[in-house]
N, C-alpha and C positions, 0 to 999 in steps of 0.2 A: 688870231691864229692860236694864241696860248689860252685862251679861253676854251676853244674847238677842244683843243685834244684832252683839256681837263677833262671836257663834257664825255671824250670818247672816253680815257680813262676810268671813269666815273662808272660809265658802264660795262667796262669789260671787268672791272670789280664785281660787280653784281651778277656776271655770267660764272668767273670763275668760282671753279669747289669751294668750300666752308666746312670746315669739322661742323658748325652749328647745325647749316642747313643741309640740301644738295649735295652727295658727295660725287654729283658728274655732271660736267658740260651741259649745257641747256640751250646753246647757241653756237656756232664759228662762220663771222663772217670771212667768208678766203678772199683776203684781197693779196695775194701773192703773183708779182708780173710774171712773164714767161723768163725777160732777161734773170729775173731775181733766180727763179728756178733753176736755170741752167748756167749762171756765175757757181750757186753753191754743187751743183751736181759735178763739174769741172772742179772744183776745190776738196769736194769731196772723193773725189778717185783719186785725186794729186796726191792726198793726204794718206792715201793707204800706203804707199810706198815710205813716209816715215817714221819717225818715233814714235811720232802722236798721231793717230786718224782723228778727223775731224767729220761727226754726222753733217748732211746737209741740210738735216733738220733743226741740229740746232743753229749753225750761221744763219737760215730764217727765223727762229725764234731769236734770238738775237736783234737780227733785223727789225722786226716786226715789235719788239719793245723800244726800241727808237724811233720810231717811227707813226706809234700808234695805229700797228697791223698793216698798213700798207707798206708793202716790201718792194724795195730796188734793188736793182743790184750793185746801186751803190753804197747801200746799206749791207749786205750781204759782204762786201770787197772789205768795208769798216770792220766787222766784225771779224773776219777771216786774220787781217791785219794784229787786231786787236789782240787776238786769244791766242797769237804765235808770241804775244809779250813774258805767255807762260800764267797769266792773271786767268781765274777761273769769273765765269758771269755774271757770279754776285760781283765779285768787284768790279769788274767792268760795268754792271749797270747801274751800281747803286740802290738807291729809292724803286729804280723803276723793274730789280729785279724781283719786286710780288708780283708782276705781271706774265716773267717767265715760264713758270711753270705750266699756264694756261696755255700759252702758245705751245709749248712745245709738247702740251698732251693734244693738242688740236691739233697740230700738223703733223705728228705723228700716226693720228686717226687717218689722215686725209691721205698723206704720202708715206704710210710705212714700208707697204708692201711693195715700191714702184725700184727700189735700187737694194742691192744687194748682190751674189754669187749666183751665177747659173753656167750652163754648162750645155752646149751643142756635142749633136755625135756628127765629126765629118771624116773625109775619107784622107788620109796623108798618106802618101806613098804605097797604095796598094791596100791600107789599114784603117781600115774606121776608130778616129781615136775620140776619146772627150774631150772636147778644148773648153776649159773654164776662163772666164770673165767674170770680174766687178765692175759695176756700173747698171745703167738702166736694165732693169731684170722682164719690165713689164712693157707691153705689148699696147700699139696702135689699135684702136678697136677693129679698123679698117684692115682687112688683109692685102700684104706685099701687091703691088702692078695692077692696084684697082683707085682711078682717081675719084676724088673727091672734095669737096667745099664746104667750108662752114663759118660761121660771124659767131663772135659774142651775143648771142642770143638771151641768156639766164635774163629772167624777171618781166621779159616781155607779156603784154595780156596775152589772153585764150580765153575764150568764151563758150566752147561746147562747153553743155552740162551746166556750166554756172561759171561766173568772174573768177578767174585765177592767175598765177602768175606761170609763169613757162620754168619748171626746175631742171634742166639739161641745156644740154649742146645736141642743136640739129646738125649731122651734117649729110649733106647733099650728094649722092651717088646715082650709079646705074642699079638698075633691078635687079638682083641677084646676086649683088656682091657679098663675098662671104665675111662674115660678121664672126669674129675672134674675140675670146675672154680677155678681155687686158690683163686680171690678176688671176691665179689659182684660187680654187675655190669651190662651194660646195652649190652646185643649182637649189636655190631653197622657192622659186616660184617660177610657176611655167603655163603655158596658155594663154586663156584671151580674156582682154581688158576695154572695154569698151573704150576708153579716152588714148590707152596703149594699141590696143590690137593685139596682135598675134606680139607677146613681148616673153624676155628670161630674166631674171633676176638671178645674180649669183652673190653669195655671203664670203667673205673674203678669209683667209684662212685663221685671222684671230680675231675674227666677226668683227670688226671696227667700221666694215664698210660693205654696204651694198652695194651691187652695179647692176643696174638698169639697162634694158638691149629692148627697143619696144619699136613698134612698128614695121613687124617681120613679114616677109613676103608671103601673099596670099595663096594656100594649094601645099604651100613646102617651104614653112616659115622654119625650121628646125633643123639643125643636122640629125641624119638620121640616126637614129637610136638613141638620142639625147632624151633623159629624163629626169624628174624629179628626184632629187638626192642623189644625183650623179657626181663623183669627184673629175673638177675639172683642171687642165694646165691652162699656164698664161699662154695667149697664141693659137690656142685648139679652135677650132670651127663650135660655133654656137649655132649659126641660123644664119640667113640670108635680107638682103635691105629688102626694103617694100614697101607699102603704101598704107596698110588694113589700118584700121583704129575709127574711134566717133560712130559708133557704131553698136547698139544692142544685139545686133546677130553676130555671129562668129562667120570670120571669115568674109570680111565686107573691105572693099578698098573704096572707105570715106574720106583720104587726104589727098588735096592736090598733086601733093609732090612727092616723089620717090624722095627715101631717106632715115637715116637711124636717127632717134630719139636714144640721147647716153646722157644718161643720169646718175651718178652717184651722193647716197646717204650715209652720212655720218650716225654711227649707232654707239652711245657712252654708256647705255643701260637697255636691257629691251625694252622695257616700257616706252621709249622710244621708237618704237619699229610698228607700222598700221596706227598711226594716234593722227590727231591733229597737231601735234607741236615736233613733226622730222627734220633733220635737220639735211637739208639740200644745200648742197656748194654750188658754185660755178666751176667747171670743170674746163672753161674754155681753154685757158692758159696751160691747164695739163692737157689735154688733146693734144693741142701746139707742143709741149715737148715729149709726148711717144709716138709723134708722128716722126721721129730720127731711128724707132724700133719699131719694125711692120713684123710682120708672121709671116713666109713665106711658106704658101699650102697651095695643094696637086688635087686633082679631083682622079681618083682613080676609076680603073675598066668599069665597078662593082658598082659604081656611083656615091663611093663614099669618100670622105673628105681628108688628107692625110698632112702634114708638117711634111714639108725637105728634107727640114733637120730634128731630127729628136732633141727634145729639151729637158732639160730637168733644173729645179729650182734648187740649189743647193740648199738655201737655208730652210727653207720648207721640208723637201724631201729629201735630204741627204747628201752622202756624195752617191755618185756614179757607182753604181755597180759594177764588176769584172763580169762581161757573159761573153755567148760564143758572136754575140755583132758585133765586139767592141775587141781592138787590138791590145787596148790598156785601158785601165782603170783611169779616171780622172782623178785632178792633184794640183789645188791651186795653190798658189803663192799665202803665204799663210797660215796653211794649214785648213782652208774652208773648205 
């Protein structure tokens, strides 16, 4: 066993930056569980309420240098413990905090964008007001009251085209389900992919990460008027599930089974983005926790696709405007 994690050690030496070589990530394997996830995501909202906020990115990077990247949540609960002694992470880890920094520019890539301030418009007493929240900011890919299924699929073979591995989470739906951006962001690829099909690509707002939406339903794969270099919100209608992909014609339903391909890429440098060396996660484990945030969305008379509730990402887009829909401005605890 102490041999193993040298070996693992050994290597995550060789991934992390060097003033010599590389000065970006070249690898993150996410072996982060769902419990691990959602102990620091709970310890992390706990913690805005006092003296000291505590990221829940760094209680997994914590984790994750104890552990030798595989994070529990019992590792997660250590470190939570730990850093309430007032000791900052170099001392708590000692030797093993040269490895921190790695992690905590990896998980930061992976899950920057996913918790933070946003801010609903709903109606109280006659008045539509902003109500802000901290906590999960980002959205179920899957839209509110549409069920769905999925397994830890990442790494599986695929053979169309040539031997590869499977870089996403399948999951499993009816035809039509409306397919939502998980994060804000900028549409940077759209159309058709012969292995994807009808798919969207969106760039995350501090470019760290792409998200993948592939296998869109054939005729009216897209919401309408969605285009390339569109600014998007987390939760907005992207396109609809379906089947198209495997396939050199546009617009061919070559896969058995109804269903989104969600992929997300890790981007440290562009020369990472269209290469052979991308760096894909397993996204299973995050699927699993923003499926407790759906996007509830209406199909209107016009046939267009609309939110319940209006959203706004506070730390991305600001606070809340005062206008004539809104009875008050929004005003969270804080100051966010």
């Amino acid at each position: 066993m102490k041999r193993r994690m040298i070996c693992f050690f050994l290597v995550v030496a060789l991934l992390t930056p060097s003033v010599a070589g590389a000065s970006y990530i070249k690898w993150v394997d996410f072996n982060v569980s769902y419990e691990a996830m959602d102990k620091a995501l709970a310890l992390d909202i706990r913690s805005q309420e006092e003296d000291r906020p505590v990221s829940w990115i760094t209680l997994l990077a914590l984790g994750a240098c104890r552990t030798g990247g595989k994070v529990t949540a019992a590792s997660v609960e250590k470190a939570w413990k730990d850093l309430g002694t007032g000791k900052s992470p170099q001392e708590l880890l000692g030797e093993l905090y040269k490895y921190y920094a790695y992690y905590l520019e990896a998980y930061e890539a992976a899950l920057g964008g996913l918790v933070g301030n946003y801010a609903i418009l709903v109606e109280e007493n006659g008045e539509k007001v902003w109500k802000c929240t901290y906590g999960l900011k980002a959205f179920s890919p899957i839209a509110a009251g549409y069920g769905y299924s999925h397994c830890d699929d990442f790494g599986v073979g695929r053979s169309y085209g040539f031997a590869r591995k499977h870089l996403g989470n399948d999951l499993m739906g009816g035809l039509g389900t409306p397919i939502v951006a998980v994060e804000g962001g900028v549409v940077e690829a759209m159309g058709w992919n012969q292995y994807g099909g009808w798919r969207v690509g969106i760039r995350s707002v501090d470019r760290r990460r792409y998200y993948y939406y592939a296998h869109l339903q054939k005729d009216t794969p897209f919401a309408p008027g969605l285009k390339e270099g569109d600014v998007v919100q987390a939760g907005q209608v992207i396109g609809f599930m379906g089947r198209t992909g495997y396939s050199h014609k546009e617009n061919v339903n070559n896969i058995e089974t109804v269903h989104l391909h969600f992929g997300l890429e890790l981007i440290f440098d562009e020369s990472q983005k269209e290469c052979n060396s991308e760096i894909w996660i397993d996204v299973y484990n995050i699927v699993r926790l923003l499926n407790r945030h759906r996007s509830s969305v209406t199909k209107t008379p016009g046939g267009a696709w609309e939110r319940v509730y209006a959203y706004r990402d506070l730390d991305t887009e600001g606070p809340a405007p005062w206008d004539k829909t809104a009875g008050q401005a929004c005003s969270c605890p804080g100051g966010s």
